[in-house]
Every structure is written in structure tokens, then in C-alpha cells.
C-alpha positions as CSV (number, residue, x, y, z in Angstrom):
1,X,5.9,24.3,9.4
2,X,6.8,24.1,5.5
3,X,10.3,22.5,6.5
4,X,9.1,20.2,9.3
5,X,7.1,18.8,6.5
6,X,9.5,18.6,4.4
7,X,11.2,16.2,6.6
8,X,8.8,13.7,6.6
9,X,9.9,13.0,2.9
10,X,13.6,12.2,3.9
11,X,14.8,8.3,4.4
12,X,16.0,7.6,8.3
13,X,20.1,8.4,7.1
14,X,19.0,11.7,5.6
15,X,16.9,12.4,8.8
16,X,20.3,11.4,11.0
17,X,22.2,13.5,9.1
18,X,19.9,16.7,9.3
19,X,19.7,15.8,12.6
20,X,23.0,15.8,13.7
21,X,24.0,19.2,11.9
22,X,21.3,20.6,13.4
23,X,23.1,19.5,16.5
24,X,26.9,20.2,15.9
25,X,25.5,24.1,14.5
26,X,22.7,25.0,17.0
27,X,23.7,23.1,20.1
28,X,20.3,21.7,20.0
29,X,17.7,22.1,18.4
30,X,14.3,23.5,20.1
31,X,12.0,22.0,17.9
32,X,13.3,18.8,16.0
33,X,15.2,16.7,17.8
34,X,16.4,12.8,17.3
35,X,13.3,11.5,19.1
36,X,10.9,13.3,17.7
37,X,12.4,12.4,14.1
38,X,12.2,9.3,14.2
39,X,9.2,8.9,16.2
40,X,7.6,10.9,12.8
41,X,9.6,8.4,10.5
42,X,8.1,5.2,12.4
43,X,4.8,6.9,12.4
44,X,4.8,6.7,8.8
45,X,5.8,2.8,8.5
46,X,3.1,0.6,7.7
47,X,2.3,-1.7,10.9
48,X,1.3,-5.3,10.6
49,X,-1.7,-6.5,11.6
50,X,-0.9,-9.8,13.1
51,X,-3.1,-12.8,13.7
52,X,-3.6,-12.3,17.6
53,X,-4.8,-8.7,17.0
54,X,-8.1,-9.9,14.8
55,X,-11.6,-11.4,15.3
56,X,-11.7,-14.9,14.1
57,X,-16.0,-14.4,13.7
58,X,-15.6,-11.5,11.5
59,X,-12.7,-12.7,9.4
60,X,-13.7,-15.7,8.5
61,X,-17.1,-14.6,7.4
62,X,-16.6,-11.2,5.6
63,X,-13.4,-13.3,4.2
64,X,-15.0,-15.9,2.3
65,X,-17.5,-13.6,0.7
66,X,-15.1,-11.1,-0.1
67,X,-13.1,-14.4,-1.9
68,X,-15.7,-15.3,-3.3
69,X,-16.7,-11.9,-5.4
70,X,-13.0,-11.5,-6.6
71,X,-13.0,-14.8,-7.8
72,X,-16.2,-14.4,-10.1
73,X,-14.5,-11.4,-11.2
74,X,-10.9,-12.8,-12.3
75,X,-11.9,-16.4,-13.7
76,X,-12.4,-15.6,-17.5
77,X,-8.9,-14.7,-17.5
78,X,-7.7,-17.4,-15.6
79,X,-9.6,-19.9,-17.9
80,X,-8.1,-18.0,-20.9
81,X,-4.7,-18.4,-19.2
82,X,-4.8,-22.0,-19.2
83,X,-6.1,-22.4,-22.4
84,X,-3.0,-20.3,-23.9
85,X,-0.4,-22.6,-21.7
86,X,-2.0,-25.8,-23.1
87,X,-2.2,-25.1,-27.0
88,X,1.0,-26.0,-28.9
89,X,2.7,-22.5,-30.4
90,X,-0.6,-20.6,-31.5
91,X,-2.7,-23.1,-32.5
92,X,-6.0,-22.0,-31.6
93,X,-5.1,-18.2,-30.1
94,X,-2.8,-16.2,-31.2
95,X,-2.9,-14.0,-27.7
96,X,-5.1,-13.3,-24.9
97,X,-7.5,-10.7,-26.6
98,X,-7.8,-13.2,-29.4
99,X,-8.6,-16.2,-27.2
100,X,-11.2,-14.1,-25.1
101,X,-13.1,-13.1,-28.5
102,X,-13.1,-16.6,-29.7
103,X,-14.6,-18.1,-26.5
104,X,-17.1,-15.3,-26.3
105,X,-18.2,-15.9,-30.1
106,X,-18.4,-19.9,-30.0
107,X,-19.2,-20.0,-26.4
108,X,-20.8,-17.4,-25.3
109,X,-21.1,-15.9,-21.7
110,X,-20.9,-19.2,-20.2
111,X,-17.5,-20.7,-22.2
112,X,-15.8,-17.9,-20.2
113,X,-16.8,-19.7,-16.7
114,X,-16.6,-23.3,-17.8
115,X,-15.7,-25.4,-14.6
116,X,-16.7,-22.2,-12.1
117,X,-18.5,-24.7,-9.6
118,X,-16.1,-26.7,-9.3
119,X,-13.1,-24.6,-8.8
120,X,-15.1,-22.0,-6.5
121,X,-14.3,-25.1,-4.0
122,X,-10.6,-23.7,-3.8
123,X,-12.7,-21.1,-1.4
124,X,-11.3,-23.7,0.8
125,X,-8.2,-23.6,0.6
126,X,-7.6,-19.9,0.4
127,X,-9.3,-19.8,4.1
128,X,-6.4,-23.1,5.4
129,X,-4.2,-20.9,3.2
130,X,-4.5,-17.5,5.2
131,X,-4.8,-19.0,8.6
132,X,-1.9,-21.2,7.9
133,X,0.3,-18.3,7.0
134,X,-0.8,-16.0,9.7
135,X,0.0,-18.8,12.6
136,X,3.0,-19.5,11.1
137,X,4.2,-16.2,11.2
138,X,3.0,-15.5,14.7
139,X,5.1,-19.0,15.4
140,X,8.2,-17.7,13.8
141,X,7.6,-14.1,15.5
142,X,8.8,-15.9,18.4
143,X,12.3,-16.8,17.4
144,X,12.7,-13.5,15.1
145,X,11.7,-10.3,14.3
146,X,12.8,-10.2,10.2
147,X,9.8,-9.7,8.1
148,X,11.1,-11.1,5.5
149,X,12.0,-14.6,7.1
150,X,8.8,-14.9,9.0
151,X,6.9,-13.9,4.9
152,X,9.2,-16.4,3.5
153,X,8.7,-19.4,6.0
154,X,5.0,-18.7,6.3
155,X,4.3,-18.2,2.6
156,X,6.0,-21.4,1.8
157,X,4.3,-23.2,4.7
158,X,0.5,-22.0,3.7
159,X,1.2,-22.9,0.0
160,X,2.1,-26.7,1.1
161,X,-1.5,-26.8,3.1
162,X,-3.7,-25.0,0.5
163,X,-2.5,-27.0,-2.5
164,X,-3.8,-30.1,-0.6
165,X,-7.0,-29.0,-1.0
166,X,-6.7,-27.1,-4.4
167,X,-5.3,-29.3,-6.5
168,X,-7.6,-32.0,-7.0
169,X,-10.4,-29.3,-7.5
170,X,-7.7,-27.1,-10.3
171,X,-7.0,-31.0,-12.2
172,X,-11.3,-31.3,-12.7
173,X,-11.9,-27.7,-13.2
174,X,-9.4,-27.4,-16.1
175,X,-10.1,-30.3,-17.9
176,X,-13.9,-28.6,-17.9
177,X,-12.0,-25.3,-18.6
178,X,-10.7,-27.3,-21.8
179,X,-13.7,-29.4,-23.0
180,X,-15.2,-26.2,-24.7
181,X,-12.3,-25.2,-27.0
182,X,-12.7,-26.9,-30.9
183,X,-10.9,-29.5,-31.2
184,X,-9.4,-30.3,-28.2
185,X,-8.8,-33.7,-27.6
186,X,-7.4,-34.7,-24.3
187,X,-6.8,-37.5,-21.7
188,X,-10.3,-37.9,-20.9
189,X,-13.2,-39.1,-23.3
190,X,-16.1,-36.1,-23.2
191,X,-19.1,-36.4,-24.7
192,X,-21.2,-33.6,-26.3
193,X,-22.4,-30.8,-24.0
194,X,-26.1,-30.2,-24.1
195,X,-28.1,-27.9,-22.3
196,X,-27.3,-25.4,-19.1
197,X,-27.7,-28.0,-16.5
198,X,-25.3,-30.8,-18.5
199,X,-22.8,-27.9,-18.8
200,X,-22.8,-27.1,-15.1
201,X,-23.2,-30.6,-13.2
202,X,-23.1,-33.2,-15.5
203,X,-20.1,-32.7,-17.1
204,X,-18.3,-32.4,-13.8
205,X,-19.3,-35.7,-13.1
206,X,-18.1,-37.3,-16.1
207,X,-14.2,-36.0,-15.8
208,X,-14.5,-37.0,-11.9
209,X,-15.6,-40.6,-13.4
210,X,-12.8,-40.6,-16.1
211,X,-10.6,-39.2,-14.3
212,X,-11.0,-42.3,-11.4
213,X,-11.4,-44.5,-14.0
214,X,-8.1,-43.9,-16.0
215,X,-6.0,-42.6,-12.8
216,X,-7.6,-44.5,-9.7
217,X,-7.4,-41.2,-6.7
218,X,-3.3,-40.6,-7.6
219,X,-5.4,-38.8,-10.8
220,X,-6.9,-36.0,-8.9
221,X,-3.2,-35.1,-7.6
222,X,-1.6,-34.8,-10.9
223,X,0.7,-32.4,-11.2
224,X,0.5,-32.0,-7.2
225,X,4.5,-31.7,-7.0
226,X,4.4,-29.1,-10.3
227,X,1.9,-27.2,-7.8
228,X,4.6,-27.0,-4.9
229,X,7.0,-26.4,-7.7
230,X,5.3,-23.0,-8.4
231,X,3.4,-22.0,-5.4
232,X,5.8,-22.1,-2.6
233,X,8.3,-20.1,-4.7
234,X,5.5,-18.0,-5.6
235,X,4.4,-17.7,-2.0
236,X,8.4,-16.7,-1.0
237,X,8.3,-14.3,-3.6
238,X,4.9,-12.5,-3.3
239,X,4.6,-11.8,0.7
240,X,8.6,-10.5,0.9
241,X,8.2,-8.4,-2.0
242,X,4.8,-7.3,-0.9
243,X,6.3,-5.6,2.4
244,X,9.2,-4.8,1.1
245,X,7.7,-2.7,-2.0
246,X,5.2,-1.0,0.6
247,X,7.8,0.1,2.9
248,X,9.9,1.4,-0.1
249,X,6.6,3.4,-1.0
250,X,5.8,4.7,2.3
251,X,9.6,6.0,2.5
252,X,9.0,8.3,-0.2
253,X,4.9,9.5,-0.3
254,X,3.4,12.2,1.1
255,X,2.7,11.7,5.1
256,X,-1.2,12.1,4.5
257,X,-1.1,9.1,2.2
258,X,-3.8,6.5,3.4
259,X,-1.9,3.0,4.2
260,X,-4.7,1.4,2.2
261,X,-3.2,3.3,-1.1
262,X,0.6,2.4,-0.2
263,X,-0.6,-1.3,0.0
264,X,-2.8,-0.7,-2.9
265,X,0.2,-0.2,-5.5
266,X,2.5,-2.6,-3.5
267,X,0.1,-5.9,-3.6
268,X,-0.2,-5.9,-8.0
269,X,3.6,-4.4,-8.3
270,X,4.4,-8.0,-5.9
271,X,2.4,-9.6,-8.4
272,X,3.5,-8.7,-11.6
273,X,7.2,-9.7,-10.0
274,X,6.2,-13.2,-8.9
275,X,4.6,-14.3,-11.4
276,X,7.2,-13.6,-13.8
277,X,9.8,-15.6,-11.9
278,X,7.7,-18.6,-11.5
279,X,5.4,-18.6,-15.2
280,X,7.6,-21.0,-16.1
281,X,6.6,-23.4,-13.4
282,X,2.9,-22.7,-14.1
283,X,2.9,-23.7,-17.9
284,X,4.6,-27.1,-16.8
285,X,2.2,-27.7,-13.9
286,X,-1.1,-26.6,-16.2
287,X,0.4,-29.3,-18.8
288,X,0.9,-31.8,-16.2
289,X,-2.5,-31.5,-14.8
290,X,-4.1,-32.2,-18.2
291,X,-1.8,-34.2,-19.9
292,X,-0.4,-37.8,-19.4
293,X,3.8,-37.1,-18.9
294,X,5.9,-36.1,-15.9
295,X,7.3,-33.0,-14.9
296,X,10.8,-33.6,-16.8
297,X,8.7,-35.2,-19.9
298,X,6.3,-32.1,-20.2
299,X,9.7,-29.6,-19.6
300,X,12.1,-31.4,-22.1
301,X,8.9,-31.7,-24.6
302,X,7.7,-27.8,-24.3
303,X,11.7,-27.1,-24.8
304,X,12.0,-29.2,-28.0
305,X,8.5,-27.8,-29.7
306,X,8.5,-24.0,-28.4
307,X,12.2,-23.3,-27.1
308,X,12.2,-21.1,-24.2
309,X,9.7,-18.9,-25.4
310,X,7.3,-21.6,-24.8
311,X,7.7,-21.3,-20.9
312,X,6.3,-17.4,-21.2
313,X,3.1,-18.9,-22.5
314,X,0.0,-17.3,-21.2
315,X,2.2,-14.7,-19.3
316,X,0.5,-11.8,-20.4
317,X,-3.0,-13.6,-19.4
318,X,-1.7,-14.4,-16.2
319,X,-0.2,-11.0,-15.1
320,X,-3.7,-9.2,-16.2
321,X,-5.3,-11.7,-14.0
322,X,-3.0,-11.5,-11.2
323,X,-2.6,-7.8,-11.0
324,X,-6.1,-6.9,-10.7
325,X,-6.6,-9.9,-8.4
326,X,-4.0,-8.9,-6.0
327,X,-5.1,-5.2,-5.6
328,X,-8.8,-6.6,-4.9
329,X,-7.0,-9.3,-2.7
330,X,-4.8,-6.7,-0.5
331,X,-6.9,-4.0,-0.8
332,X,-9.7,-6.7,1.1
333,X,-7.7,-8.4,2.6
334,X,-6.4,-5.4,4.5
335,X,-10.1,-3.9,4.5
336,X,-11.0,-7.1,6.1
337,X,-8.0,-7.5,8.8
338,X,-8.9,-4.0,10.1
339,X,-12.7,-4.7,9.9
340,X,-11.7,-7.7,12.3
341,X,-9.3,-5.9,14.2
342,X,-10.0,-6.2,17.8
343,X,-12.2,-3.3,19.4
344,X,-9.3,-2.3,22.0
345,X,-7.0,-2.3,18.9
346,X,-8.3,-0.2,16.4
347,X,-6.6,3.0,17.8
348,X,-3.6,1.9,17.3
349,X,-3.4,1.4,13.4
350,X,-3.9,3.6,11.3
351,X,-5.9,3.7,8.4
């Protein structure tokens, strides 16, 4: 029993090999053969749950209020994030832990979730998001089987849709992210923030007003192209890495490991590696969004001021953002596909 478990720990060559010496010494052998191997290696592979296995009802609703918790936990860092790609050098913050004990002393509680209403509308487009990349990938089942080129294709594909509906809601939500921090002076004229309610509503109003007024629509897609720039890579990044970092981990765990852990560690390790390749694209569409140059303008500009250290800005905000957020995201996310999971279905996973 000890060295059938000890099997399971071995990658499919080592498990060929074993097999096949137990072949050339014994004949056969009585109690582990090829099959039954590999049938205990596939066991132990993580298994998709794919769009047509789920129930629509139960997705969509547990989804958006599962989104919506995460999100109300992650967005002080995500507003501290933009404020540290936007200063010039260290103007205002010298790092993350610096900027989040500034906010908190001038603006209290509420500084930390300036522009929250607004930007909890990107609820949206992390629903078109999902559903986009799901039928996308069911589409491009059909032609292959290669996880990686259906995460790829999908991922890319779901970005293009979801940034249609995020974008204009990112452009109004950080200038509100912004309006807060001393001294800031940007595109738009603000006035003076008084009481909860102005905070909240009217403010919002008044960058959707400038923002017309200065812009015409083409405002509340600034930086829409930066956004493409970043996400699909992102997107092509995050989903292959995702299942490719899981499967790595499942290779070598114990057996009895729940999925749900495996996918766990996988989700903020796929993080930490995407948004490292793309910061640089995130620092230039954040500048865009707020500012009043192009894409080449606001690179050639943040090259000439900061050198290339510049395009690491707010790296360290955005990786303690995204971690956490995608190992609430996958961990849910999976919680939730298998919550939806069709009734027929459910025996077939495991958890």
C-alpha cells in the first residue's frame, strides 16, 4: 500500500518507466499495471468545468454578489495604485504603505473608496467578461483540444468585450480617485468637496459634465486602446499560466489534496506573473485616462522624467491587490462553477 502511494507522486514518464520494468522483470505485474497507472495519474488532473456543464440561474446570481464582496475588499489598494502611477517620481508617496497612511490621515475611511459607486458598475463587465470567455472557449473546443489556445483566444476575446463597458466607468472613477489627493490638479476643473452626499453623487456628476464638456463622448474612451494594450496581453497571460501552474502543482502534491487548494496557489502565482509583464502597459493607460497626451506622448514622456524605472510604478500596490484578488476570484469563481454545476454533473468532479 505504502509504494502504490508512493506512485501517485511520480510525473506520467517516471510512471512509464516504473511501469515498464515492472513489465520486462515480473512478466506482469498483478497489481499495477499501465491502465491502472495512468487511470490514477488522470484521476489526479484537475478537470475543467466548461460552460455547458453549469446553471446559468445560479451563476449569474451567486456571481455578481460574490464580485461584488471582492471588489469592496480590494479597492483601497487599487485606488492607492493609481494614485502611485500618476505622481511624478515620489512626489506625494514615497510607496504604497506611505500612500495608504496619508489617505487614511487626510481622508479618512472614505478617501480610501473615493469613486466606489461609480466603478462598482464594472460589475458589468466582469459578468460580459466571463460569459464571453467561457463561449469562446467552448467555440474553440470545437476546432481544438489545447488548453492553452482555447485560454489564449478566449482571454483575449473577453478582454476586447469587457473593456467596452469598463472603460468609460475606470476614466470617471479615477479622476474621483484623484480629486482627494493635495494638490492635484488635473484635466478637469473640481470644486471643493463638502459633505457625504457631495462626495458620493455630486462629484460624479461634475467629472461626467467636464469630462463631456472638454472631450464630447470620445472623453469617456480615453485611453480605451491603452486598455486593449494591457488587458488582452494580461488576459493571454493570466488564463494559460493559471492552468498551466495548477497542473504543474497537481503533478507533484499529495493525492488527497482538495482541487480547490491546487487552484488556490495557482490563481495569485498567475497573478503575480501577469501583472509583472504588462505593469508597464497599466502606468501608460492610468496616465492616458487622466491626462491630455497619447499613448507614445505619455511613454516617451514617463521615459524622459523617470527612465525605465518609472514603468514599475505602483507595482508593488498592484501585485498586493491582485494577488489577494485572484485567490478570492479563483477560489469563487471555482466555488461558484461547481455550486452551478449541473445536478447530473456533480459526480463527476471532484472537489
Amino acid at each position: 500500500m505504502l509504494r502504490l502511494c508512493s506512485y501517485l507522486q511520480h510525473t506520467p514518464a517516471q510512471l512509464q518507466e516504473e511501469c515498464n520494468r515492472f513489465s520486462e522483470g515480473f512478466g506482469r505485474s498483478p497489481w499495477l499495471s499501465k491502465t491502472r497507472v495512468f487511470k490514477m495519474q488522470e484521476e489526479r488532473n484537475i478537470r475543467i468545468i466548461e460552460w455547458e456543464d453549469m446553471d446559468k440561474k445560479k451563476f449569474y446570481s451567486v456571481g455578481l454578489l460574490m464580485a461584488l464582496t471582492i471588489r469592496l475588499g480590494v479597492y483601497p489598494i487599487v485606488l492607492i495604485r493609481t494614485r502611485l502611477q500618476v505622481q511624478k517620481g515620489r512626489s506625494h508617496y514615497k510607496g504604497t504603505s506611505d500612500a495608504f497612511s496619508k489617505i487614511l490621515k487626510s481622508e479618512g475611511i472614505r478617501g480610501l473608496y473615493r469613486g466606489f459607486l461609480v466603478n462598482s458598475f464594472t460589475l458589468i463587465s466582469g459578468q460580459s467578461y466571463v460569459t464571453t470567455y467561457e463561449l469562446v472557449r467552448m467555440y474553440i473546443s470545437r476546432y481544438s483540444d489545447n488548453n492553452a489556445i482555447k485560454s489564449i483566444v478566449a482571454g483575449g476575446s473577453a478582454s476586447i468585450v469587457a473593456q467596452s463597458f469598463v472603460v468609460p466607468c475606470d476614466v470617471i472613477s479615477q479622476h474621483l480617485m484623484m480629486a482627494g489627493q493635495k494638490g492635484y490638479r488635473g484635466r478637469l476643473e473640481m470644486s471643493q468637496i463638502t459633505g457625504t452626499t457631495r462626495q458620493n453623487f455630486g462629484q460624479a456628476k461634475e467629472v461626467i459634465v467636464n469630462i463631456f464638456k472638454i472631450d464630447g463622448p470620445r472623453g469617456f474612451y480615453r485611453g480605451y486602446l491603452a486598455a486593449l494594450l494591457m488587458y488582452i496581453p494580461h488576459s493571454a497571460v493570466w488564463w494559460p499560466s493559471y492552468h498551466f501552474f495548477a497542473e504543474q502543482i497537481s503533478k507533484w502534491t499529495p493525492s488527497e489534496w482538495p482541487h480547490l487548494i491546487i487552484q488556490g496557489i495557482a490563481g495569485p502565482m498567475a497573478a503575480i506573473t501577469a501583472s509583472t509583464v504588462t505593469n508597464p502597459m497599466d502606468v501608460i493607460k492610468t496616465r492616458v485616462q487622466v491626462g491630455d497626451k497619447s499613448i507614445s506622448d505619455t511613454f516617451r514622456q514617463l521615459l524622459r522624467e523617470e527612465g525605465a524605472w518609472g514603468f514599475t510604478k505602483g507595482l508593488t500596490a498592484r501585485i498586493l491587490s491582485t494577488a489577494p484578488t485572484a485567490l478570492a476570484l479563483v477560489v469563487g469563481y471555482e466555488t461558484l462553477k461547481k455550486i452551478s454545476l449541473k445536478e447530473e454533473l456533480v459526480a463527476t468532479r471532484r472537489w
